[in-house]
N, C-alpha and C positions, 0 to 999 in steps of 0.2 A: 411809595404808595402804589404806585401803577404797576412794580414788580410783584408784589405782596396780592393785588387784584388778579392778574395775571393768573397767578399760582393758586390762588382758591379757585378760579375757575374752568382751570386745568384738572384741577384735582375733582372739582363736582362733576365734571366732563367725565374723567376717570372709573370714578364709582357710576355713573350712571351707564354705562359700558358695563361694566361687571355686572351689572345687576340686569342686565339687559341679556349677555350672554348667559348666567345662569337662567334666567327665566325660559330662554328658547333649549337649553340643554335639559331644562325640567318639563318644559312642554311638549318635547318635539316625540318622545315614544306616546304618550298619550294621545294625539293627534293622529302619528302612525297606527295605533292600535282601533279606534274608531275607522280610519280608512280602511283597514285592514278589516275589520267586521261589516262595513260596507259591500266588501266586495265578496265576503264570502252569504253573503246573505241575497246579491245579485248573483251569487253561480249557483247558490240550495233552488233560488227561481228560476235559471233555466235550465237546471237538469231536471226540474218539476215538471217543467215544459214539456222538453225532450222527454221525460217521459211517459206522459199522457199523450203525447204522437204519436209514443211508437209502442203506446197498449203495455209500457213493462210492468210489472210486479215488485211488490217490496222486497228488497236485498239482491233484487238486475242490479247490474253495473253497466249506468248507460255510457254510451261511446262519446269521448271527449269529444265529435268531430259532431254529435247530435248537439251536443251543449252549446259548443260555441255557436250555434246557428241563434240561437237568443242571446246571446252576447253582446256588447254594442263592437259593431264593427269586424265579429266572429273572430273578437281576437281574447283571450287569455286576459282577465284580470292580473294584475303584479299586486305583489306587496310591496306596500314602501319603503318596508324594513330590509326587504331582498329574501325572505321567506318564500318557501315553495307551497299551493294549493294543491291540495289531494279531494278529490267529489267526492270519493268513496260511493258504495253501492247505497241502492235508493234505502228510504228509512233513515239511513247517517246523515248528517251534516256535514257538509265540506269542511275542511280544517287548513291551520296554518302549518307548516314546519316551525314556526316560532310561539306558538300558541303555549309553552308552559315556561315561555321566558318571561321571568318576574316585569321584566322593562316593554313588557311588549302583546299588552292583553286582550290576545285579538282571539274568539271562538264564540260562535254561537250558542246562545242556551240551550 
């Protein structure tokens, strides 16, 4: 009887593991992909910044070294996913290098 107890609650132990790591392998780009929109929506604001500082016009490309000064800590947002941020010139929206990875839906409207 105590063998028998043992083993069902090994096995309910089992599956509740399984279903724990599928949940975080189904969660974890969704998560990514929000932090990832987060951060490109903190850099569209300080190259906004930067450039109404520095008086530029639509389609400047302002200087990464203006941007990071609204940054926290004038350092480069990362992506979670390990994607690379491009500002692009004003008017565009910053973007991800991973932005048309089905697993990974990070880009501004």
């Amino acid at each position: 009887m105590k063998k028998t107890f043992k083993i069902v609650v090994i096995a309910l132990v089992a599956v509740g593991v399984i279903a724990a790591v599928r949940w975080y392998q189904h969660e974890k780009p969704i998560a990514e992909g929000y932090a990832c929109n987060n951060n490109l929506r903190l850099l569209d604001s300080a190259k906004e910044q930067a450039a109404s500082q520095l008086h530029l016009e639509a389609g400047a490309i302002v200087p990464e070294a203006q941007v990071l000064m609204f940054c926290k800590d004038r350092v480069m947002p990362t992506c979670p996913a390990g994607g690379r941020y491009s500002l692009n010139p004003l008017g565009k929206n910053p973007t991800c290098s991973l932005a048309s990875d089905i697993d990974h839906p990070c880009q501004l409207p």
